[in-house]
MOPAC internal coordinates of N, CA, C and O (Angstrom, degrees):
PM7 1SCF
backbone

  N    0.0000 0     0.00 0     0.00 0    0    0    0
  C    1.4513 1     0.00 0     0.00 0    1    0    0
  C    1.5248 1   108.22 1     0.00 0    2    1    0
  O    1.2310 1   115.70 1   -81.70 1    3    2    1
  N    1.1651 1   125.77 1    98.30 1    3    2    1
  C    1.8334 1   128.00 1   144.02 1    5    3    2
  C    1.3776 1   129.34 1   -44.29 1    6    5    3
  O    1.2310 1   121.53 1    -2.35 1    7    6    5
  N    1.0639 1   114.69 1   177.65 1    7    6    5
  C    1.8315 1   122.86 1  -171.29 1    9    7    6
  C    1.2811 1    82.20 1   -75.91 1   10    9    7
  O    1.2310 1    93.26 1   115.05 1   11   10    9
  N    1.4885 1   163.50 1   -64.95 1   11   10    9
  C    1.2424 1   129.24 1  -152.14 1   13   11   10
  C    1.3959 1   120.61 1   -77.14 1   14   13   11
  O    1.2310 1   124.43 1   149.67 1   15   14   13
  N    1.2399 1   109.11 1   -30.33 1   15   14   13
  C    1.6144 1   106.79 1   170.67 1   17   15   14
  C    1.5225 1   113.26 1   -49.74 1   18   17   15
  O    1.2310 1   129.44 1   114.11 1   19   18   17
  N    1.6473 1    99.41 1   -65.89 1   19   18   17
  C    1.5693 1    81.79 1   169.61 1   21   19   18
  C    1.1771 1   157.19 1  -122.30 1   22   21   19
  O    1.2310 1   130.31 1  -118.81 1   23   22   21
  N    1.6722 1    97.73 1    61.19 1   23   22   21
  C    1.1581 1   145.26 1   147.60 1   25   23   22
  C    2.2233 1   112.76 1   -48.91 1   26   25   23
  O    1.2310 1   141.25 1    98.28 1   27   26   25
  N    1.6388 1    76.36 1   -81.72 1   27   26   25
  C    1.5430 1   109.28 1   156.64 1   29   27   26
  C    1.8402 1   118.51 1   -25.36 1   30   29   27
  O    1.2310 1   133.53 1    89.27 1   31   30   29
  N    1.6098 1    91.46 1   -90.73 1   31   30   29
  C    1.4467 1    95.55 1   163.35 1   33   31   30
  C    1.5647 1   125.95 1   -22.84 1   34   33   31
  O    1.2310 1   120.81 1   113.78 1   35   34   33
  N    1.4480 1   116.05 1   -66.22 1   35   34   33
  C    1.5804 1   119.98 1   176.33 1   37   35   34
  C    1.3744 1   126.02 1   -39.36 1   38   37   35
  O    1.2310 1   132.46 1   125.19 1   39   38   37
  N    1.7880 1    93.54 1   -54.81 1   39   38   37
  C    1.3765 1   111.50 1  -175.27 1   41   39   38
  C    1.7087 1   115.97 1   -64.90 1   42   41   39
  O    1.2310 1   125.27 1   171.56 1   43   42   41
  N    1.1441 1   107.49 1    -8.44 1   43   42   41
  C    1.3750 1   114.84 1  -164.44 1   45   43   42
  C    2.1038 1   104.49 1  -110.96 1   46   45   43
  O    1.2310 1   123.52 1   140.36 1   47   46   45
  N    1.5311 1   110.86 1   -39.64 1   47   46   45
  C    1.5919 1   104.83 1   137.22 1   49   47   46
  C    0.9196 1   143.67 1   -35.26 1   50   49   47
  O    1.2310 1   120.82 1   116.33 1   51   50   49
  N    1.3849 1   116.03 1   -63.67 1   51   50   49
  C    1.6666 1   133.75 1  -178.36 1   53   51   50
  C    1.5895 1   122.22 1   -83.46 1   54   53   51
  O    1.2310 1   128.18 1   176.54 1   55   54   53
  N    1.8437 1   101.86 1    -3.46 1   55   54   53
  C    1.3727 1    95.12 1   171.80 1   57   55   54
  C    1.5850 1   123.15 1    65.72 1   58   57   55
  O    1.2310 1   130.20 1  -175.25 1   59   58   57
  N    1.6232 1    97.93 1     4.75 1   59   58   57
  C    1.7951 1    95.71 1   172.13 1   61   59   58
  C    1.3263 1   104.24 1  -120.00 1   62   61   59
  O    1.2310 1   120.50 1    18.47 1   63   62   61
  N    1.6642 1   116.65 1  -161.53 1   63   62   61
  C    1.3830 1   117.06 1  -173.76 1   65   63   62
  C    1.5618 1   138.57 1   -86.05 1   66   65   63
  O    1.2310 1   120.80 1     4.15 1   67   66   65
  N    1.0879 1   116.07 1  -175.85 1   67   66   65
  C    1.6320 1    91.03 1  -166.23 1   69   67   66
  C    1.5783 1    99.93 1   -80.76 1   70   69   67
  O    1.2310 1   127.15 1   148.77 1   71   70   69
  N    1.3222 1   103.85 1   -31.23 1   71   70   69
  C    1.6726 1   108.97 1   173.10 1   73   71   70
  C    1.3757 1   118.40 1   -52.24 1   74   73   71
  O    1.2310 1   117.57 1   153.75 1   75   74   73
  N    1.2868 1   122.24 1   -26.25 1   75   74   73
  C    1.7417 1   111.39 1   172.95 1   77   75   74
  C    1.5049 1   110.02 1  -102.16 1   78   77   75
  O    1.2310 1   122.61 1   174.80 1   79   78   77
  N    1.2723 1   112.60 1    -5.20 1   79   78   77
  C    1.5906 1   115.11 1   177.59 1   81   79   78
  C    1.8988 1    95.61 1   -89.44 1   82   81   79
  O    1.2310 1   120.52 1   131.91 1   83   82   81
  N    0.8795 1   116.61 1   -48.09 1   83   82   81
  C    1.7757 1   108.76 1   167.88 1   85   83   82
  C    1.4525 1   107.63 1   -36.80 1   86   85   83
  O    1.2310 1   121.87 1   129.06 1   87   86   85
  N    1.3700 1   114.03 1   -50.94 1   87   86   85
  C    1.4174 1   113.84 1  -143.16 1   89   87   86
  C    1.5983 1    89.78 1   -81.97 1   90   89   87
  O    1.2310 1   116.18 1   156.16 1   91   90   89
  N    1.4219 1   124.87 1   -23.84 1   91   90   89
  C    1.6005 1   131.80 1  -175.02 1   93   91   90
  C    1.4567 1    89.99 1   -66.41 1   94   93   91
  O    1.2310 1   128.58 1   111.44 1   95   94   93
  N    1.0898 1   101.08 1   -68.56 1   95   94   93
  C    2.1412 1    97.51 1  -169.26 1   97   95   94
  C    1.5955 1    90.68 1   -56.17 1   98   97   95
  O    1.2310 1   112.67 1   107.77 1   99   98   97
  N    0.8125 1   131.44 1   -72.23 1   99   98   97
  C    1.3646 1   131.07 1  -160.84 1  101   99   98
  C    1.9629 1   113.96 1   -18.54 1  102  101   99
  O    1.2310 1   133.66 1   123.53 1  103  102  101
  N    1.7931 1    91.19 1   -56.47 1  103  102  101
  C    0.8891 1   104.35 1  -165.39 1  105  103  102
  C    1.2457 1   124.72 1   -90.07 1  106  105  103
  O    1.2310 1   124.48 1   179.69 1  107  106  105
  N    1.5544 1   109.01 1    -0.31 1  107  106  105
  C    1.3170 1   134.60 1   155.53 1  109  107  106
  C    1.5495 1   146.92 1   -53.69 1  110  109  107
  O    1.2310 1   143.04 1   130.74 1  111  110  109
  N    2.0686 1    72.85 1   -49.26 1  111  110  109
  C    1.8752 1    94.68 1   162.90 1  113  111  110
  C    1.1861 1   110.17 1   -89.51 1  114  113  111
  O    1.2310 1   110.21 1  -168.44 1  115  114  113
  N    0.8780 1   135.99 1    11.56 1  115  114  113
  C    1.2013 1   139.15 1  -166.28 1  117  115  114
  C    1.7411 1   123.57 1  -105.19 1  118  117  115
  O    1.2310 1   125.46 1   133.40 1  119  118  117
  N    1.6078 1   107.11 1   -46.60 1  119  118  117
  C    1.0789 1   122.16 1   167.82 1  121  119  118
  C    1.3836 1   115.59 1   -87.31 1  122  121  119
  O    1.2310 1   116.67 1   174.37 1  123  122  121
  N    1.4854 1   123.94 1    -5.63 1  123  122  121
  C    1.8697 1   128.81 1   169.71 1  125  123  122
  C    1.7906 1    89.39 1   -83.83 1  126  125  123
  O    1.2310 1   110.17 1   134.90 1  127  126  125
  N    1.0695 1   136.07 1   -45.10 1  127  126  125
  C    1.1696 1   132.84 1  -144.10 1  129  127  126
  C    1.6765 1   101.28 1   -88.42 1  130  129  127
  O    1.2310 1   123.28 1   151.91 1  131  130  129
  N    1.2943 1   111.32 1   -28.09 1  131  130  129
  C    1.5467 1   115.05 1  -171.03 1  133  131  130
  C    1.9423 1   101.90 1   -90.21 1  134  133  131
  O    1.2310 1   131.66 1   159.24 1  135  134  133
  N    1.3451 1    95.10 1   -20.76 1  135  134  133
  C    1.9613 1    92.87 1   178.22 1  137  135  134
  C    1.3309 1   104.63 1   -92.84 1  138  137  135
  O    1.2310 1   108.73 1  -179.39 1  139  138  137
  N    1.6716 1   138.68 1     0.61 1  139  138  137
  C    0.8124 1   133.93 1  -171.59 1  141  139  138
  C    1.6246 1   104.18 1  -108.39 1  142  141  139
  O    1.2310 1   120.61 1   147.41 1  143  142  141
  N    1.0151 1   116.44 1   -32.59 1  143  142  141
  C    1.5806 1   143.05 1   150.27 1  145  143  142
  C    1.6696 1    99.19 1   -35.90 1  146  145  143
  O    1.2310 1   121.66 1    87.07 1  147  146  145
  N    0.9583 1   114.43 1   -92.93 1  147  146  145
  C    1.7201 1   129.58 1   174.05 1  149  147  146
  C    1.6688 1   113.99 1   -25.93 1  150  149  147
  O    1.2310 1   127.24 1   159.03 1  151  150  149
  N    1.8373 1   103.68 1   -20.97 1  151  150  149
  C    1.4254 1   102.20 1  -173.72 1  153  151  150
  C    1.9271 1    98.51 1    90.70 1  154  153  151
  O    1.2310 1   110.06 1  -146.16 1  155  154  153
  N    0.8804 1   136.26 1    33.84 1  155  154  153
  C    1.7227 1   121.18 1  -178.89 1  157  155  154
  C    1.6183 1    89.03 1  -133.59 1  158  157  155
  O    1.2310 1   124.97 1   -14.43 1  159  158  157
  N    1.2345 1   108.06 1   165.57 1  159  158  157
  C    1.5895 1   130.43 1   162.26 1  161  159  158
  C    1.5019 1   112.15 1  -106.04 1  162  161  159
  O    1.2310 1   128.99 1   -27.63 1  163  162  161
  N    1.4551 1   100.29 1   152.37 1  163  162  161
  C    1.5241 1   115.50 1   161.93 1  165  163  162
  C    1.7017 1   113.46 1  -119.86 1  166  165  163
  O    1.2310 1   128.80 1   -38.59 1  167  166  165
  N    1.4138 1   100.65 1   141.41 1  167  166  165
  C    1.4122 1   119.74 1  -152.17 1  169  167  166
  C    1.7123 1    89.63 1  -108.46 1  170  169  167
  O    1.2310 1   108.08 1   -50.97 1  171  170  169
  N    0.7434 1   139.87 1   129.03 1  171  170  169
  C    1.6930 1   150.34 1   133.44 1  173  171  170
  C    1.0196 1   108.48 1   -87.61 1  174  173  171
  O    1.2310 1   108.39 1   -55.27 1  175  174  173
  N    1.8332 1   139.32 1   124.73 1  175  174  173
  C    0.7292 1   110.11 1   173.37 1  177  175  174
  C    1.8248 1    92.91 1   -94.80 1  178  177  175
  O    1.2310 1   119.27 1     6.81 1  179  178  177
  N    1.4481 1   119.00 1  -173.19 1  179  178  177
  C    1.5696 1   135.71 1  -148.96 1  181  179  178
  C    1.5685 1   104.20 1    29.59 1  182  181  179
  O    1.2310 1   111.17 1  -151.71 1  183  182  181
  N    1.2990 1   134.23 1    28.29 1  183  182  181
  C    1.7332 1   104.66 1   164.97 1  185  183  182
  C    1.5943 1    87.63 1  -138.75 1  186  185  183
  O    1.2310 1   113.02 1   133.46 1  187  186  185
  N    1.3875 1   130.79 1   -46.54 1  187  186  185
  C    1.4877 1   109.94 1   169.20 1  189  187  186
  C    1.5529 1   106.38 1   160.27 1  190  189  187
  O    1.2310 1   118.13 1    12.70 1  191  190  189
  N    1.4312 1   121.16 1  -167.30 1  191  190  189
  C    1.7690 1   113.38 1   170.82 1  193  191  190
  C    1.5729 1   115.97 1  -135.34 1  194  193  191
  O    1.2310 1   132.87 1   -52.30 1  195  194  193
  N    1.5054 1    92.73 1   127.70 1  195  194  193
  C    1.3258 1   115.30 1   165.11 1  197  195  194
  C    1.9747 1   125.39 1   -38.67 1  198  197  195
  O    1.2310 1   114.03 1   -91.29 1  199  198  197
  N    0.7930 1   128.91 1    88.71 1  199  198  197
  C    1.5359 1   117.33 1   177.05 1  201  199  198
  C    1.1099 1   130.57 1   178.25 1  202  201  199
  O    1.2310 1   127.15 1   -12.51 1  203  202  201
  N    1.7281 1   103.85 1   167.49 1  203  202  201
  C    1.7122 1   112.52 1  -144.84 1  205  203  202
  C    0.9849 1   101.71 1   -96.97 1  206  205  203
  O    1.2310 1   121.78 1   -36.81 1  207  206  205
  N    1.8971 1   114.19 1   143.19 1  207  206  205
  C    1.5487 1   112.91 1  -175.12 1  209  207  206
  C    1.9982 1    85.96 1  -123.69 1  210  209  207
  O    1.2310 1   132.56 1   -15.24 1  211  210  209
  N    1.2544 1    93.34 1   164.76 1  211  210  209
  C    1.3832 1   101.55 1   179.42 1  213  211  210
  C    1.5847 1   108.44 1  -107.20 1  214  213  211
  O    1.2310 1   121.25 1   -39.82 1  215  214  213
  N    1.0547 1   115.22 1   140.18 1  215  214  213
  C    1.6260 1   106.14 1   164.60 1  217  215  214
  C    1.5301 1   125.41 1  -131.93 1  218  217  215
  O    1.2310 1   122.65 1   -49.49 1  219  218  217
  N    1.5777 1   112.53 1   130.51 1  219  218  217
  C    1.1520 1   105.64 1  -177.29 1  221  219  218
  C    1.2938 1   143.20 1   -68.28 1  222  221  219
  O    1.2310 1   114.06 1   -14.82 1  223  222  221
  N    1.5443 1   128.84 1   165.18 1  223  222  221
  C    1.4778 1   131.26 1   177.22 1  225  223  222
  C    1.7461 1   110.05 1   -39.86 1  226  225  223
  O    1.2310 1   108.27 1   -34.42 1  227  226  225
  N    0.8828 1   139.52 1   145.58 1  227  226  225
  C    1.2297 1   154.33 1   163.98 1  229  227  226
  C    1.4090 1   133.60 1  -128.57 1  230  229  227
  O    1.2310 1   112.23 1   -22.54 1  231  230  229
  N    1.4832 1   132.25 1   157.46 1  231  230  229
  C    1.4168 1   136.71 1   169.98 1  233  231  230
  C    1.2523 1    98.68 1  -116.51 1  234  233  231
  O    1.2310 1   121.76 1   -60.73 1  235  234  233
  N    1.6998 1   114.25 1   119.27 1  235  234  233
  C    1.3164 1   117.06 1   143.74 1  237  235  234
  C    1.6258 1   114.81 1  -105.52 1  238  237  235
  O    1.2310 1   129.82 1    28.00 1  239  238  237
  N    1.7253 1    98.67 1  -152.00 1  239  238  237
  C    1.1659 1   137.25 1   170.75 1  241  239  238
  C    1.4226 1   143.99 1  -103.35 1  242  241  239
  O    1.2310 1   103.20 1   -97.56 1  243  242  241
  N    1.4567 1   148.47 1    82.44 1  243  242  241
  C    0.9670 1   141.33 1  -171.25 1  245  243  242
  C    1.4245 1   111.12 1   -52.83 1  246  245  243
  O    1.2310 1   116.07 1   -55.33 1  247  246  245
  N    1.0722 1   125.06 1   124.67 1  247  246  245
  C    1.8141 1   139.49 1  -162.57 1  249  247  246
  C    1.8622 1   100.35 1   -61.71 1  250  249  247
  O    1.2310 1   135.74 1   140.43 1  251  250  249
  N    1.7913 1    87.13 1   -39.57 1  251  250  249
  C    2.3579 1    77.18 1  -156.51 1  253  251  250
  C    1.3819 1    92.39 1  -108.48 1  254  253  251
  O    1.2310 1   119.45 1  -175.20 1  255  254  253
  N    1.5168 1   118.66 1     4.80 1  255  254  253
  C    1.7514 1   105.13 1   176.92 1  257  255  254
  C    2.0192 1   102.37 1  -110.17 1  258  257  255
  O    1.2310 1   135.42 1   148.86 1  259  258  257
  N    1.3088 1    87.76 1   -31.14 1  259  258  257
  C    1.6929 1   100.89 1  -162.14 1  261  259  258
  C    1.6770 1   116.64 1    82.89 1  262  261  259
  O    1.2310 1   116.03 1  -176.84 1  263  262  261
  N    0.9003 1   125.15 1     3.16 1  263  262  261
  C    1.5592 1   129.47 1  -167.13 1  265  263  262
  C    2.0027 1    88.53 1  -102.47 1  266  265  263
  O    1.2310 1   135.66 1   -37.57 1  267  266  265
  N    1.9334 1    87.29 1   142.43 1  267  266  265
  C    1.1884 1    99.77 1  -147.57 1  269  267  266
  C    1.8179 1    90.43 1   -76.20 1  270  269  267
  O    1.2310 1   115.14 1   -21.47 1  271  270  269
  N    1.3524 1   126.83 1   158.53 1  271  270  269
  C    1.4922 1   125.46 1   129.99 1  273  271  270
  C    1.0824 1   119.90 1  -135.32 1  274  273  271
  O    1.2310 1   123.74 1    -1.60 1  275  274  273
  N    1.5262 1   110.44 1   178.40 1  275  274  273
  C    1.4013 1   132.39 1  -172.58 1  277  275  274
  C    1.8022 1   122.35 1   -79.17 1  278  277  275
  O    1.2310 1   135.09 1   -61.66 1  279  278  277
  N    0.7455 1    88.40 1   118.34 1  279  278  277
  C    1.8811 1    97.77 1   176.86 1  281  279  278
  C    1.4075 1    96.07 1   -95.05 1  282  281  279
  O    1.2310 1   114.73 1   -64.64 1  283  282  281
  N    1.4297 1   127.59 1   115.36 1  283  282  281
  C    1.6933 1   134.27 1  -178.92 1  285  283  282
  C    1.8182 1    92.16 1   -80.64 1  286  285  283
  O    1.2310 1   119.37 1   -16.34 1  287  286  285
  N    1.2589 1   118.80 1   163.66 1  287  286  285
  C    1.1694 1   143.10 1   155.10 1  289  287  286
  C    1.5087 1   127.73 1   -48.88 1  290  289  287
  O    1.2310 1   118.99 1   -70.89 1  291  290  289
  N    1.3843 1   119.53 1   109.11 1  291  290  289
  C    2.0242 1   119.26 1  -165.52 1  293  291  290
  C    1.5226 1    99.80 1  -128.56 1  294  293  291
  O    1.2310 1   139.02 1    -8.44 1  295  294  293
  N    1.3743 1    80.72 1   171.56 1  295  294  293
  C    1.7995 1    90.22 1  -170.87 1  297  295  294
  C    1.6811 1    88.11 1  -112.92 1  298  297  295
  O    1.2310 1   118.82 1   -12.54 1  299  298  297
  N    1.2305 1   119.86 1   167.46 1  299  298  297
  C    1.3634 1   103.57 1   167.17 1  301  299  298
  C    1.7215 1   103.20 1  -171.85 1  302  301  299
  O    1.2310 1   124.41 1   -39.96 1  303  302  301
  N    1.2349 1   109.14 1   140.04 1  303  302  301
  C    1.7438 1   104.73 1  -170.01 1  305  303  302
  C    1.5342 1   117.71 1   -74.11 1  306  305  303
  O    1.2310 1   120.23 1   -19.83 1  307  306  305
  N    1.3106 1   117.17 1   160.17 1  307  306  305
  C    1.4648 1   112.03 1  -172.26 1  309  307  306
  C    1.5416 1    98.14 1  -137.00 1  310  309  307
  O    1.2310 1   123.03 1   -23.76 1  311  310  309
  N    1.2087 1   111.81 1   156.24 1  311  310  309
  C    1.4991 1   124.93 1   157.36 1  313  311  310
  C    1.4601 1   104.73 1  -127.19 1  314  313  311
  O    1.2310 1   128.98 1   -36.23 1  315  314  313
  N    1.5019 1   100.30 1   143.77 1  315  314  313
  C    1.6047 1   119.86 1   165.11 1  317  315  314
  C    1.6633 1   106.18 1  -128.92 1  318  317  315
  O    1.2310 1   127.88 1   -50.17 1  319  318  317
  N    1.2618 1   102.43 1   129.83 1  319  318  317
  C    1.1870 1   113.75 1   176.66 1  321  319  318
  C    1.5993 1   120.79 1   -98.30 1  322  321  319
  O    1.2310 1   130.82 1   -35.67 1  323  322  321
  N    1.5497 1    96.72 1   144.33 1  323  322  321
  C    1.5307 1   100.92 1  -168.29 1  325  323  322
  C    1.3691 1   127.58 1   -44.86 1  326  325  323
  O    1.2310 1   106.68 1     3.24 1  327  326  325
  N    1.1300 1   142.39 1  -176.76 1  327  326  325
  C    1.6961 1   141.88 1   150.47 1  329  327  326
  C    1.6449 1   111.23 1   -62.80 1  330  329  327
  O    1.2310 1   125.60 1   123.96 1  331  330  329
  N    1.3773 1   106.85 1   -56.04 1  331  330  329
  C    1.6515 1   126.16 1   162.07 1  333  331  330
  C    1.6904 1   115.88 1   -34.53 1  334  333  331
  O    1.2310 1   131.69 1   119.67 1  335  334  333
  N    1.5266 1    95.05 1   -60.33 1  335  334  333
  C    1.9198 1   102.42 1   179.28 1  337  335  334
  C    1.6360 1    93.11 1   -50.95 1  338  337  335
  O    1.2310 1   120.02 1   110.25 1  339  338  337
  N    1.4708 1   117.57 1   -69.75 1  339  338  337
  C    1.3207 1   119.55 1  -130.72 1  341  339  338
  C    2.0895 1    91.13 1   -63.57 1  342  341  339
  O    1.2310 1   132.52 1   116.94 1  343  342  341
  N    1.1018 1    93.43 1   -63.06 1  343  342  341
  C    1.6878 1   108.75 1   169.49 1  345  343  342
  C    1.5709 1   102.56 1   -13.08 1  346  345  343
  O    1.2310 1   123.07 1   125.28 1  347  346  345
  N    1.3605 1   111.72 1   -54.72 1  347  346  345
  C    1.8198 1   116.87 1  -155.00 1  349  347  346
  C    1.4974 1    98.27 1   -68.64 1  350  349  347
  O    1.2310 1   125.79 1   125.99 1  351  350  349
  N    1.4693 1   106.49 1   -54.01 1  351  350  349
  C    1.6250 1   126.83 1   167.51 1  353  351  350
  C    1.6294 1   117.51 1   -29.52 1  354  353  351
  O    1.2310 1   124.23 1   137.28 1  355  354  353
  N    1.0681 1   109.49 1   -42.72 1  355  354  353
  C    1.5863 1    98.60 1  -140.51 1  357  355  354
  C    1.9448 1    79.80 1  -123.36 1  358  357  355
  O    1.2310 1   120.10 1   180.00 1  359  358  357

């Protein structure tokens, strides 16, 4: 499923238009993406939590030379999914 499906999908729940069901996702990704930005998580509870893990500097390996380099230090977003999600899933 892509942003228009469920776009679609919503609009077709809630019985309104696709123009305010955009603006729901819209405004959805929008406000996970700006607290995750800030460094915070978002909690759902039954679907799971939004949040940023840090990872440190590292030394690897270049695969086709073998000569070592540096992997710098990243932030990078995470999801964990609920007990509930995984349950529904599987």
């Amino acid at each position: 499923m892509n942003k228009v499906e469920l776009t679609k999908r919503i609009s077709d729940e809630l019985g309104t238009t696709h123009d305010v069901a955009a603006k729901v996702v819209d405004t959805f990704v929008g406000t996970v993406k700006g607290e995750l930005e800030r460094g915070g998580e978002v909690r759902i509870a039954g679907f799971g939590t939004f949040s940023v893990v840090e990872h440190a500097p590292r030394k690897a390996r270049n695969p086709q030379t073998g000569k070592p380099i540096a992997i710098p230090a990243r932030t990078v977003p995470r999801f964990k999914a609920s007990a509930k999600l995984k349950e529904a899933v599987s």
